[in-house]
Backbone as XML, in Angstrom:
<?xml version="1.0"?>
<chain id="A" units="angstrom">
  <residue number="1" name="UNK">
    <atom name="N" x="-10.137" y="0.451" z="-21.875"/>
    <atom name="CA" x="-10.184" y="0.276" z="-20.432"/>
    <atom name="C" x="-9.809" y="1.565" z="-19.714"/>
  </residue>
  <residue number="2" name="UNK">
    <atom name="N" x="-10.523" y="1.742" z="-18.455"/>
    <atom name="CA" x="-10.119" y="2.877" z="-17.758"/>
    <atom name="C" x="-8.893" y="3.056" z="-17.313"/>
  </residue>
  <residue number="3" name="UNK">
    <atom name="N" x="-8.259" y="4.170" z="-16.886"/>
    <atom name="CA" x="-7.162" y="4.175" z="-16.362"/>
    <atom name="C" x="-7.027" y="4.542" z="-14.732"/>
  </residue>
  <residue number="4" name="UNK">
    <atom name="N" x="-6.956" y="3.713" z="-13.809"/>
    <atom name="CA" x="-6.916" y="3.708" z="-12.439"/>
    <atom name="C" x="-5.898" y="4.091" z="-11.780"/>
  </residue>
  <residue number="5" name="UNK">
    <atom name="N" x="-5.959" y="5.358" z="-10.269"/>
    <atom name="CA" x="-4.592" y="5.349" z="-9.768"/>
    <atom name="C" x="-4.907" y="5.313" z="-8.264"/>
  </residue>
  <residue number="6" name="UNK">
    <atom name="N" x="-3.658" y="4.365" z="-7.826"/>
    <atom name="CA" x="-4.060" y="4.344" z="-6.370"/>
    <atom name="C" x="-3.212" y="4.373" z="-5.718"/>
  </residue>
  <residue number="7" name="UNK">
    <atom name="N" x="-3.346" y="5.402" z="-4.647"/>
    <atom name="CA" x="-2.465" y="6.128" z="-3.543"/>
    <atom name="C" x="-2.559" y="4.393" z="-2.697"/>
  </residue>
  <residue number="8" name="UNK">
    <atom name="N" x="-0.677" y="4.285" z="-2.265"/>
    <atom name="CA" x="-1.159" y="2.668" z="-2.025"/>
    <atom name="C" x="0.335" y="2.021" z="-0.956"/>
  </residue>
  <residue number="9" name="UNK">
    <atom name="N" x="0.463" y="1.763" z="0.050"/>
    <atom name="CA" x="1.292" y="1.638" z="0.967"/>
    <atom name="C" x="1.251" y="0.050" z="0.861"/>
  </residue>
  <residue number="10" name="UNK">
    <atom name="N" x="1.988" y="-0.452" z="0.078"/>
    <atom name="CA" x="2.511" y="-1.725" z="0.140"/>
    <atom name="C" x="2.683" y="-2.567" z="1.652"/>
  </residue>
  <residue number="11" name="UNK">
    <atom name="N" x="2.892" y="-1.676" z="2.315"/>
    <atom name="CA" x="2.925" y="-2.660" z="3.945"/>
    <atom name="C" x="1.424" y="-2.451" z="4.509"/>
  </residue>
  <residue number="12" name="UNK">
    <atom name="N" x="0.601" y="-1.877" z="3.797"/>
    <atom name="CA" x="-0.957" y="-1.956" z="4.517"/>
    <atom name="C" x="-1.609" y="-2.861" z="4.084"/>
  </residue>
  <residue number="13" name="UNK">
    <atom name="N" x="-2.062" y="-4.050" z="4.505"/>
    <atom name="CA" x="-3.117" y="-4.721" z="4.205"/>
    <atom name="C" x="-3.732" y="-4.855" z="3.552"/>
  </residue>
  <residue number="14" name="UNK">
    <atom name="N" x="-5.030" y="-3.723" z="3.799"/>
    <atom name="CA" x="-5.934" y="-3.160" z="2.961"/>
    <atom name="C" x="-5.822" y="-2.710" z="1.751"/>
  </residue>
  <residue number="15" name="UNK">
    <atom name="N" x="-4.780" y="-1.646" z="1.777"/>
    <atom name="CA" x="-4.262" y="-1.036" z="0.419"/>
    <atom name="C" x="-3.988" y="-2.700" z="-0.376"/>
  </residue>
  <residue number="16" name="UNK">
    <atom name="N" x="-3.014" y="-3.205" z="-0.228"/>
    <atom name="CA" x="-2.325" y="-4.925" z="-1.162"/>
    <atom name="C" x="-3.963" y="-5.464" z="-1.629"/>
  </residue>
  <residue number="17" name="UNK">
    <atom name="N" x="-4.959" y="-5.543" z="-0.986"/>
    <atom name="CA" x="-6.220" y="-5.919" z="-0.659"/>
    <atom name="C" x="-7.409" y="-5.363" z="-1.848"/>
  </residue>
  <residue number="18" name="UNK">
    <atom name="N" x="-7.131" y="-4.223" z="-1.886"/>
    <atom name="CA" x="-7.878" y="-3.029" z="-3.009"/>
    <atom name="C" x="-6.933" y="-3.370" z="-4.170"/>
  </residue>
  <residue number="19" name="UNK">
    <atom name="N" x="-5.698" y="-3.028" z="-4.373"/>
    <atom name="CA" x="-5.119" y="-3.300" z="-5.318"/>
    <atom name="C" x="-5.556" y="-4.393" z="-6.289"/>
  </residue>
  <residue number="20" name="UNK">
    <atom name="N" x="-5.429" y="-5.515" z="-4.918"/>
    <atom name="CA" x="-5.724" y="-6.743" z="-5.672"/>
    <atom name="C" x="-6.644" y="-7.024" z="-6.140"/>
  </residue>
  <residue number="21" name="UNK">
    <atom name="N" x="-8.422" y="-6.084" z="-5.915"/>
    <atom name="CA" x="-9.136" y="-6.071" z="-6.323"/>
    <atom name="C" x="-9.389" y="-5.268" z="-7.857"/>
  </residue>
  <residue number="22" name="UNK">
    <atom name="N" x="-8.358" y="-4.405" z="-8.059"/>
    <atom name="CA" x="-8.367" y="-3.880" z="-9.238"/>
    <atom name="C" x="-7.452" y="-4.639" z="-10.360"/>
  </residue>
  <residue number="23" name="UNK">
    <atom name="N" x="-6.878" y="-5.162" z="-9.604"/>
    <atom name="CA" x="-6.108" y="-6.020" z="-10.592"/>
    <atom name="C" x="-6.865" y="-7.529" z="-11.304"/>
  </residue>
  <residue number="24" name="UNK">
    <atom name="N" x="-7.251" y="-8.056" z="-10.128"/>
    <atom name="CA" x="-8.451" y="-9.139" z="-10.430"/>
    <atom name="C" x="-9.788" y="-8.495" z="-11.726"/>
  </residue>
  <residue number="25" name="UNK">
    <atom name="N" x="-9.966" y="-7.412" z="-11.481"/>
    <atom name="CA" x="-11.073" y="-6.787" z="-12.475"/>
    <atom name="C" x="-10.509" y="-6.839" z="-13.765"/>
  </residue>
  <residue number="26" name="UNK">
    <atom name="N" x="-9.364" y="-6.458" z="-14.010"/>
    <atom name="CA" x="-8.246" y="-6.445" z="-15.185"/>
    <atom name="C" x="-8.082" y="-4.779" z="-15.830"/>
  </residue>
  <residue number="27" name="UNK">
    <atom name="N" x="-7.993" y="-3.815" z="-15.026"/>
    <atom name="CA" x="-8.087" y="-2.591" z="-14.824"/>
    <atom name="C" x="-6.699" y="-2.272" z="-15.123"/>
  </residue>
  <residue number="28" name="UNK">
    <atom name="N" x="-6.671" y="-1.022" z="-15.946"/>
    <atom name="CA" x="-5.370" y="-0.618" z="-16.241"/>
    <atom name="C" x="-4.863" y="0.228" z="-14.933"/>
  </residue>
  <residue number="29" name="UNK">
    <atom name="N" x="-4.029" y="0.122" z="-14.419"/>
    <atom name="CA" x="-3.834" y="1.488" z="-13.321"/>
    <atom name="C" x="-2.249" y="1.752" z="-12.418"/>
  </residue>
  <residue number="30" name="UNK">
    <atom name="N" x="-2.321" y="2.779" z="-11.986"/>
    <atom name="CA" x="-0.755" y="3.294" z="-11.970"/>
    <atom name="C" x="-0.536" y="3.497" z="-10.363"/>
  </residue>
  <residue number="31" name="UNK">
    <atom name="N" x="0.047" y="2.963" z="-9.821"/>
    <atom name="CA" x="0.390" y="2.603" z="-8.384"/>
    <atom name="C" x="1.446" y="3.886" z="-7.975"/>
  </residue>
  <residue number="32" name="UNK">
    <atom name="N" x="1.071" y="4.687" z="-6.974"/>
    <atom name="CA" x="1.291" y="6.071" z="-6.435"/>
    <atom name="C" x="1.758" y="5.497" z="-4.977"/>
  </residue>
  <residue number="33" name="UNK">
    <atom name="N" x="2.993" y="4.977" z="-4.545"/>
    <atom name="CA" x="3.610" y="5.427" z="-3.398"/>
    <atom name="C" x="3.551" y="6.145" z="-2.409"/>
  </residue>
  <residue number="34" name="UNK">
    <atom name="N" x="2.918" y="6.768" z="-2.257"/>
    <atom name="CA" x="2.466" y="8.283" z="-1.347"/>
    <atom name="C" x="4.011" y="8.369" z="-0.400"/>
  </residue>
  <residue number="35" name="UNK">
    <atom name="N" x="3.682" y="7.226" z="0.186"/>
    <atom name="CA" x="5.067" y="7.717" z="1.352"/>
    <atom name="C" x="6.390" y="7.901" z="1.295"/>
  </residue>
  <residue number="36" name="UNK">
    <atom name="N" x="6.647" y="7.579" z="-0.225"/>
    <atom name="CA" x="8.026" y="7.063" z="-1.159"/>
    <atom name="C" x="7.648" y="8.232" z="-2.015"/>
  </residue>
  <residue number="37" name="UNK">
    <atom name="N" x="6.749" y="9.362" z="-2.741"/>
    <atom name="CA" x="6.693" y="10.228" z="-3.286"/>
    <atom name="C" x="5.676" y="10.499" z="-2.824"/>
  </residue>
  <residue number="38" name="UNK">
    <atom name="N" x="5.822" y="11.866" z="-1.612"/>
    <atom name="CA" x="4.349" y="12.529" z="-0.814"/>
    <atom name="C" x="3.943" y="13.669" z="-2.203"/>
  </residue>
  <residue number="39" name="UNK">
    <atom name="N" x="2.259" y="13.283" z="-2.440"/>
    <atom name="CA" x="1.949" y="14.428" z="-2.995"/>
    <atom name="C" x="1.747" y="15.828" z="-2.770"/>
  </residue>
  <residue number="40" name="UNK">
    <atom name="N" x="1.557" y="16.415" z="-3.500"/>
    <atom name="CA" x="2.255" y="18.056" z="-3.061"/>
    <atom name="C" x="0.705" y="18.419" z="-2.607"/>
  </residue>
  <residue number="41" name="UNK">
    <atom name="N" x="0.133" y="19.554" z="-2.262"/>
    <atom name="CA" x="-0.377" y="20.275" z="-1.514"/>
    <atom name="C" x="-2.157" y="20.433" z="-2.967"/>
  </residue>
  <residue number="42" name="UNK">
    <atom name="N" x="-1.226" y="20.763" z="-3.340"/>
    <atom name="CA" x="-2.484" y="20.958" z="-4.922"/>
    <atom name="C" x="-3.095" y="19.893" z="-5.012"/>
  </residue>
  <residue number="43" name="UNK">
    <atom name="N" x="-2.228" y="18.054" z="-4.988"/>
    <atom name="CA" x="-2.764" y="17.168" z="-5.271"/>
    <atom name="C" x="-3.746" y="16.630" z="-4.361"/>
  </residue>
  <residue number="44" name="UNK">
    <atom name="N" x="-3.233" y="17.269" z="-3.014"/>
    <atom name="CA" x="-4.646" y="16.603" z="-1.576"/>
    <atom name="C" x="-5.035" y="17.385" z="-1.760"/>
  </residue>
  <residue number="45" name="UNK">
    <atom name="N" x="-5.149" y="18.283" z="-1.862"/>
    <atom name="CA" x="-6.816" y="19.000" z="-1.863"/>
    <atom name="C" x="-7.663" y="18.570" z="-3.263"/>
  </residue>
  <residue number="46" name="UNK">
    <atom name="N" x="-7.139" y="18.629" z="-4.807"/>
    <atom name="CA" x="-7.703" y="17.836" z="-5.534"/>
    <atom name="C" x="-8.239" y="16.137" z="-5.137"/>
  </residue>
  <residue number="47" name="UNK">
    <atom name="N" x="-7.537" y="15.700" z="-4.646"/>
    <atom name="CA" x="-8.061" y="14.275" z="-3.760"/>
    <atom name="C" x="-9.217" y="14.412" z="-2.677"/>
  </residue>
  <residue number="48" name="UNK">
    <atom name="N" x="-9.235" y="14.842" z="-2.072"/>
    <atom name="CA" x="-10.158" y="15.356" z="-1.136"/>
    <atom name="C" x="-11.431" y="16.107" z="-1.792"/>
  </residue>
  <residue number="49" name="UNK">
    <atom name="N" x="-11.191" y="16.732" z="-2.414"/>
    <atom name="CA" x="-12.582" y="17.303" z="-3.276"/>
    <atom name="C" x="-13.389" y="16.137" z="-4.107"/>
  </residue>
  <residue number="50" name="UNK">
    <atom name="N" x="-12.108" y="15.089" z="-4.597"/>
    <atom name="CA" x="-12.676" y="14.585" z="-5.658"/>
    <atom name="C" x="-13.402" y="13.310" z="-4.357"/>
  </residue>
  <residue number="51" name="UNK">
    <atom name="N" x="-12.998" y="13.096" z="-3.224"/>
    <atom name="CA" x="-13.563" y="12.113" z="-2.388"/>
    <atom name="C" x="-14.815" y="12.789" z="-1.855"/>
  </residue>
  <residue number="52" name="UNK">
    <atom name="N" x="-14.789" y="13.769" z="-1.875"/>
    <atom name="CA" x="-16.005" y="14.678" z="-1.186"/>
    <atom name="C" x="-16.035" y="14.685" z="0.467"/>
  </residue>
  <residue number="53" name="UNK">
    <atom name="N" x="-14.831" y="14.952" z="1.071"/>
    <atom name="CA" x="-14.778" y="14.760" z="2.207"/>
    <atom name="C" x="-13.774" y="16.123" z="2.509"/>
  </residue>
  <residue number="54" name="UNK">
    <atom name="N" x="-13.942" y="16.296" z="4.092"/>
    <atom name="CA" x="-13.250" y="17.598" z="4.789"/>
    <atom name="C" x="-11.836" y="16.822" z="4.553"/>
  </residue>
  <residue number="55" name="UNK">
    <atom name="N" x="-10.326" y="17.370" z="4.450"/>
    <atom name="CA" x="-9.314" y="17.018" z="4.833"/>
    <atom name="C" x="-9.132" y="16.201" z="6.187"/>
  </residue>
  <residue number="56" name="UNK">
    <atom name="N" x="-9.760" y="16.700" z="7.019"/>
    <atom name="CA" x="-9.547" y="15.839" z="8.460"/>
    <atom name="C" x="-10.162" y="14.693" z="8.423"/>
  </residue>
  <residue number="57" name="UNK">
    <atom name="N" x="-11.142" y="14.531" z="7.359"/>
    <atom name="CA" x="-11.469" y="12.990" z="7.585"/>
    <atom name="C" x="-11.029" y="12.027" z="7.248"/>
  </residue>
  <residue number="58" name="UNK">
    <atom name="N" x="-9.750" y="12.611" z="6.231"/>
    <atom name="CA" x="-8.811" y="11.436" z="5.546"/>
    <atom name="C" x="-7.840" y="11.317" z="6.325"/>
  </residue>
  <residue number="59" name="UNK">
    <atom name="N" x="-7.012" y="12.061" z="7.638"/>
    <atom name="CA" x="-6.124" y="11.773" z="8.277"/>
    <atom name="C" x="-6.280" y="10.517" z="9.428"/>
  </residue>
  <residue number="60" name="UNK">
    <atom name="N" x="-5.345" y="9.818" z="9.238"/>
    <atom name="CA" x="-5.500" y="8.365" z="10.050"/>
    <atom name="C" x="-5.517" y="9.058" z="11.871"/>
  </residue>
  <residue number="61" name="UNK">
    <atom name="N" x="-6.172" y="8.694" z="12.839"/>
    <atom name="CA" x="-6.101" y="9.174" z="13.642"/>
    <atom name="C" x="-5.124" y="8.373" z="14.922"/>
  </residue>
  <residue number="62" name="UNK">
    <atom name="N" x="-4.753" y="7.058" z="14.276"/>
    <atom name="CA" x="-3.799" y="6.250" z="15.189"/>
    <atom name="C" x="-2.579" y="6.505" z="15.467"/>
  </residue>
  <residue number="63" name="UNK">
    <atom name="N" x="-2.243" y="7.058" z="13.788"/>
    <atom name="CA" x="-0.240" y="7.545" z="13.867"/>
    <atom name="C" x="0.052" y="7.853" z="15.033"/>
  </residue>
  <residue number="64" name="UNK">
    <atom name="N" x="1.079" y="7.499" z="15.413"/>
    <atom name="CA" x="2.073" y="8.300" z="16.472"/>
    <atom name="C" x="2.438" y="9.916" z="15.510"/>
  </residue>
  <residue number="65" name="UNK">
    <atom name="N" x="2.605" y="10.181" z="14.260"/>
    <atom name="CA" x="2.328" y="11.377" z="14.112"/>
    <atom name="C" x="1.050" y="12.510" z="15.097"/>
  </residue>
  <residue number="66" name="UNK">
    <atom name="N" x="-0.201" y="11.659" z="14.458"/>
    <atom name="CA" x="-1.124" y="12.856" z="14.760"/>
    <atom name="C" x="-0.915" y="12.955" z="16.536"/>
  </residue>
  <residue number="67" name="UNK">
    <atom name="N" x="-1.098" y="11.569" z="17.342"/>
    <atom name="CA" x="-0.756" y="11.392" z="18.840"/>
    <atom name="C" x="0.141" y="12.852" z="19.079"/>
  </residue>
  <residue number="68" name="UNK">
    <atom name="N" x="1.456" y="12.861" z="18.660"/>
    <atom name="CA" x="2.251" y="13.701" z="19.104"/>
    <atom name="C" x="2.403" y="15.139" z="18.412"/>
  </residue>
  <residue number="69" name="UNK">
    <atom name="N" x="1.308" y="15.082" z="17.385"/>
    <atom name="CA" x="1.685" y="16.957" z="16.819"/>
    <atom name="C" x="-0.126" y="17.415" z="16.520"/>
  </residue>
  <residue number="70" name="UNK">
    <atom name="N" x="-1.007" y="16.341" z="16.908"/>
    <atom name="CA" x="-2.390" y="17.382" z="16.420"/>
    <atom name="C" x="-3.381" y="16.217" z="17.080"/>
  </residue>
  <residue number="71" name="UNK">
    <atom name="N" x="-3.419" y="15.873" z="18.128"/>
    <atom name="CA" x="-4.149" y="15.412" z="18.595"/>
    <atom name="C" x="-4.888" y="16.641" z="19.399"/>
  </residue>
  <residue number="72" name="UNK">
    <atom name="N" x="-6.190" y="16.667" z="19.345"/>
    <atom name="CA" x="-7.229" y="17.506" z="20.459"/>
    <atom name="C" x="-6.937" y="19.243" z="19.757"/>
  </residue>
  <residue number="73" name="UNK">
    <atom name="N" x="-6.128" y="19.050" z="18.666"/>
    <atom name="CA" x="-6.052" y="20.279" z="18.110"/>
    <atom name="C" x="-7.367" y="20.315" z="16.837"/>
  </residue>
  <residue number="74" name="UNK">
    <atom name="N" x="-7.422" y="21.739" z="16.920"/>
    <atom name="CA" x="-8.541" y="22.353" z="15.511"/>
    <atom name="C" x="-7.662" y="22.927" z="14.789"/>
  </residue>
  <residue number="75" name="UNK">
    <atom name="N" x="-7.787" y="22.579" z="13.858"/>
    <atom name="CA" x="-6.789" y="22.723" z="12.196"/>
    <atom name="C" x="-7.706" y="23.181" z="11.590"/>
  </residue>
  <residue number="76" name="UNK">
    <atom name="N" x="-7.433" y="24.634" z="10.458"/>
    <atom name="CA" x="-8.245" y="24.233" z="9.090"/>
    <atom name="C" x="-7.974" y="23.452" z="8.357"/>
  </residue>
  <residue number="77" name="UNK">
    <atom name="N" x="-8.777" y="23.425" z="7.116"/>
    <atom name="CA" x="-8.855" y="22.847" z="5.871"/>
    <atom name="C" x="-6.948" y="22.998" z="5.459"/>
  </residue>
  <residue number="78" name="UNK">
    <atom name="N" x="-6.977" y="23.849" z="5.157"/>
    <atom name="CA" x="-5.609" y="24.166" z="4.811"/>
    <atom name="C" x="-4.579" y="23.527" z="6.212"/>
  </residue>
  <residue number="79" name="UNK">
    <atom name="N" x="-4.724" y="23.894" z="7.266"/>
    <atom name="CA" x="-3.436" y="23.301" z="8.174"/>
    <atom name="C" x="-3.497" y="21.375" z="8.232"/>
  </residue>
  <residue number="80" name="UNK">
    <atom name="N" x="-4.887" y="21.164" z="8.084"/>
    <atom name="CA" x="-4.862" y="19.638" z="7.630"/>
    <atom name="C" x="-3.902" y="19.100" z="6.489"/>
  </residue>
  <residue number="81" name="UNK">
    <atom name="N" x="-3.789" y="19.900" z="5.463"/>
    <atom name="CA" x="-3.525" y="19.556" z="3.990"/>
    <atom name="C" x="-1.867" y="19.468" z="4.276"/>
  </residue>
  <residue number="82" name="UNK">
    <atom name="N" x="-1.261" y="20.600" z="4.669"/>
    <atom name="CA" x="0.135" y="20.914" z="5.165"/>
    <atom name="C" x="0.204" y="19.989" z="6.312"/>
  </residue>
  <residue number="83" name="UNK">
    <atom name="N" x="-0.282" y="19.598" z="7.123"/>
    <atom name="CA" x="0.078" y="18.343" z="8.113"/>
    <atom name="C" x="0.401" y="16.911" z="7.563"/>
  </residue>
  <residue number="84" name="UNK">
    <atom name="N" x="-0.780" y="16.404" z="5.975"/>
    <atom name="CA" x="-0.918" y="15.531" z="5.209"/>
    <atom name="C" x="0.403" y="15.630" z="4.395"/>
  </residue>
  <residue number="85" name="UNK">
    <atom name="N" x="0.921" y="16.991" z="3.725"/>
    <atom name="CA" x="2.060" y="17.010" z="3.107"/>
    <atom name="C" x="3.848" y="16.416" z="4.114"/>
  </residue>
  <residue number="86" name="UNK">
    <atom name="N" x="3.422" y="17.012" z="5.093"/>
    <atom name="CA" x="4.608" y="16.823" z="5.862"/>
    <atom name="C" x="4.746" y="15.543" z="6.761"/>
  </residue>
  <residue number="87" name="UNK">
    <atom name="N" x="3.177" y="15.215" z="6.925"/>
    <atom name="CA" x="3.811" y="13.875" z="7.719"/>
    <atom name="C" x="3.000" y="12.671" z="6.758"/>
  </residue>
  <residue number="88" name="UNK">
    <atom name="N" x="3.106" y="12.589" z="5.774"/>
    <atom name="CA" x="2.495" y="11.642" z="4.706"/>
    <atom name="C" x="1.571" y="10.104" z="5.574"/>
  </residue>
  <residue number="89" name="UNK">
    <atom name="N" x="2.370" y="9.582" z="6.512"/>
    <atom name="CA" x="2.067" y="8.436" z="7.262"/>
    <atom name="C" x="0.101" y="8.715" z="7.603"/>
  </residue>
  <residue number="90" name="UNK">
    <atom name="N" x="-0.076" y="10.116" z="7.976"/>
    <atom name="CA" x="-1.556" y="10.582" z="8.538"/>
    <atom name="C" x="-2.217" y="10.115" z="7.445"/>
  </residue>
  <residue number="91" name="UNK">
    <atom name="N" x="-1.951" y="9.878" z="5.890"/>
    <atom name="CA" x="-3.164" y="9.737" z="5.138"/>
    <atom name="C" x="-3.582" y="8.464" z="5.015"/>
  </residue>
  <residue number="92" name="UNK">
    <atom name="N" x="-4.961" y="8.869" z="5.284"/>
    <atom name="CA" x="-5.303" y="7.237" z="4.829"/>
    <atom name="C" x="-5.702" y="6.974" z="3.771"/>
  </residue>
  <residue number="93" name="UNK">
    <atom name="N" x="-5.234" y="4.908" z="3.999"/>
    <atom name="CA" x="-5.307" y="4.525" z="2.255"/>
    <atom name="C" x="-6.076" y="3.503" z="2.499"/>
  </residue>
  <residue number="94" name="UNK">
    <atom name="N" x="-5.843" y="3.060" z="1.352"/>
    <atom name="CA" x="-5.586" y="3.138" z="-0.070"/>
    <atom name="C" x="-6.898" y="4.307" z="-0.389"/>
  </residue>
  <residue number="95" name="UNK">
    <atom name="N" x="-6.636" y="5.585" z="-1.077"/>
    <atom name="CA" x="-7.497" y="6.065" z="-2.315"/>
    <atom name="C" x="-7.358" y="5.369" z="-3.722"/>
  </residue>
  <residue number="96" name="UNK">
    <atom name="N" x="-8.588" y="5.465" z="-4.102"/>
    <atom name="CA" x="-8.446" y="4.888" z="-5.487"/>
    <atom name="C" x="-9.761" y="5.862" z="-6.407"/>
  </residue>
  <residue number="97" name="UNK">
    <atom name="N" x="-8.641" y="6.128" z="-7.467"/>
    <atom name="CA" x="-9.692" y="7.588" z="-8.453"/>
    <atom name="C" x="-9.501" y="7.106" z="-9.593"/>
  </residue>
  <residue number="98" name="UNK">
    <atom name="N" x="-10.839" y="7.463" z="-10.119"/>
    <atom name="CA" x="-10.718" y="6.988" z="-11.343"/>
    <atom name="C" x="-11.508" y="8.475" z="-11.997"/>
  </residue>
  <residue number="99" name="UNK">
    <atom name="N" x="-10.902" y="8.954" z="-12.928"/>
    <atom name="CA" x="-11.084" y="10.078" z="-13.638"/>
    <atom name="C" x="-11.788" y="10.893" z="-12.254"/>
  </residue>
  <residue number="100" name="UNK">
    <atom name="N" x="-12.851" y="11.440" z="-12.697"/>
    <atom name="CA" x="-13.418" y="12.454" z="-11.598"/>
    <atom name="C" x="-13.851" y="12.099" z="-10.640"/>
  </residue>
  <residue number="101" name="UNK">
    <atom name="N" x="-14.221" y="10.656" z="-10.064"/>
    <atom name="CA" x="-14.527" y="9.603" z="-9.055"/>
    <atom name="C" x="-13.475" y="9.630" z="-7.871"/>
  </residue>
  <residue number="102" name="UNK">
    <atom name="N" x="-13.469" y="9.076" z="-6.729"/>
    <atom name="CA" x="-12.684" y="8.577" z="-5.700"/>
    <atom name="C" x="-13.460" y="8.274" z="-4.577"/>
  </residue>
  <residue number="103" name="UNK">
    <atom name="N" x="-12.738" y="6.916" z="-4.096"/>
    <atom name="CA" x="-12.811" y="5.995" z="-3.073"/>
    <atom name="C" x="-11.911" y="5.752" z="-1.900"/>
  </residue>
  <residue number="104" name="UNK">
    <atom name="N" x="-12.319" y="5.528" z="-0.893"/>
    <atom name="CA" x="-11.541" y="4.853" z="0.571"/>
    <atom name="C" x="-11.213" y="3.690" z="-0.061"/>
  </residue>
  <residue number="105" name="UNK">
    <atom name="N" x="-10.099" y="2.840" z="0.100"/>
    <atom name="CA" x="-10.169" y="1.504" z="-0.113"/>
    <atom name="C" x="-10.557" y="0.827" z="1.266"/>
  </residue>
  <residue number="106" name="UNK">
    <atom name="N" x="-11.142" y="1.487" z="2.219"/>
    <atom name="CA" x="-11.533" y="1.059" z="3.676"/>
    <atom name="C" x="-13.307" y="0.583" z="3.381"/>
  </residue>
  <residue number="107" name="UNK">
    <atom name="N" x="-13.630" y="-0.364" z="3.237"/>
    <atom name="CA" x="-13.556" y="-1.537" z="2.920"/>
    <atom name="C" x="-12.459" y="-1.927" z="1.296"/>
  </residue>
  <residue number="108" name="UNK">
    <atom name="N" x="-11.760" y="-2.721" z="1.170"/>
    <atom name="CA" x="-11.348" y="-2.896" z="0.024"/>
    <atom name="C" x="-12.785" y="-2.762" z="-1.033"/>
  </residue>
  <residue number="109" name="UNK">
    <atom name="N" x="-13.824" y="-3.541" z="-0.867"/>
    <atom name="CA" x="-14.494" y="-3.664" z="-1.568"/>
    <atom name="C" x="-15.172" y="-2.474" z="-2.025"/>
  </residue>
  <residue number="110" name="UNK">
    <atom name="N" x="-15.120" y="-1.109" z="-1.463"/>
    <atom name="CA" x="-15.944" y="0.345" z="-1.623"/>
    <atom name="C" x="-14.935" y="0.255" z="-3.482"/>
  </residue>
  <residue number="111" name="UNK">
    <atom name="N" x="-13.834" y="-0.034" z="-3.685"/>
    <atom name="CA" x="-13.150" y="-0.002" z="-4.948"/>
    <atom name="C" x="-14.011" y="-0.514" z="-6.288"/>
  </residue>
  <residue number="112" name="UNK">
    <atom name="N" x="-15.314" y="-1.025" z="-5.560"/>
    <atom name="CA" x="-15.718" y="-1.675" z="-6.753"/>
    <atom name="C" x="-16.968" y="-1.029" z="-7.370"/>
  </residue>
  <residue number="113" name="UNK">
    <atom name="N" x="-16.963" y="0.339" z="-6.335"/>
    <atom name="CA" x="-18.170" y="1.247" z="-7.073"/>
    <atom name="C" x="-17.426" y="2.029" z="-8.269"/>
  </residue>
  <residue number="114" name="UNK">
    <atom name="N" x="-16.047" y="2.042" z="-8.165"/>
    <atom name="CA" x="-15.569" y="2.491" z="-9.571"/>
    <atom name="C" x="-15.034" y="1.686" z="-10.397"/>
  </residue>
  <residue number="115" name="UNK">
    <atom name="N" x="-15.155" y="-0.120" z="-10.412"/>
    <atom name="CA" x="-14.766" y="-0.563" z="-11.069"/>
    <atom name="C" x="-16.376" y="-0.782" z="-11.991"/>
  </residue>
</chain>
């Protein structure tokens, strides 16, 4: 069986939602905290490559983070990544990767192109 890991905020919905969809499949996989252990700088940009998306498209745009420190601002690639490191809350979840693969769990169900 594969081995699954998913960036995963227990008080989100969605994320409990995806989970539960990998768990229902009977998927081996290792549950990543993000906000309880923020990944370091190397690991979002490896995440982001492996989603195939700009950094800014994974930042949640509702936080009262982004509201009060990068709203109507232009960031690079890099000042996105360091915004994602420091205010962890901006990323959105659930990701879910499976070896060289990765997914939004926005629909939960997008989880099931890698199951």
């Amino acid at each position: 069986m594969k081995m699954i890991t998913i960036y995963h905020n227990p008080r989100c919905s969605k994320s409990r939602q995806t989970l539960g969809l990998i768990e229902e499949k009977g998927h081996d996989f290792v549950v990543k905290e993000y906000l309880k252990n923020v990944p370091s700088k190397e690991e979002l940009k490896q995440v982001v490559g492996l989603l195939g998306i700009k950094p800014e498209q994974l930042v949640r745009k509702g936080e009262p983070e982004f509201k009060e420190n990068f709203k109507g601002k232009n960031l690079s690639d890099d000042e996105w990544i360091d915004a994602m490191v420091r205010y962890p809350k901006l990323i959105e979840r659930p990701i879910v990767i499976d070896g060289d693969k990765a997914v939004l769990g926005r629909p939960p169900e997008n989880v099931l192109k890698l199951l």
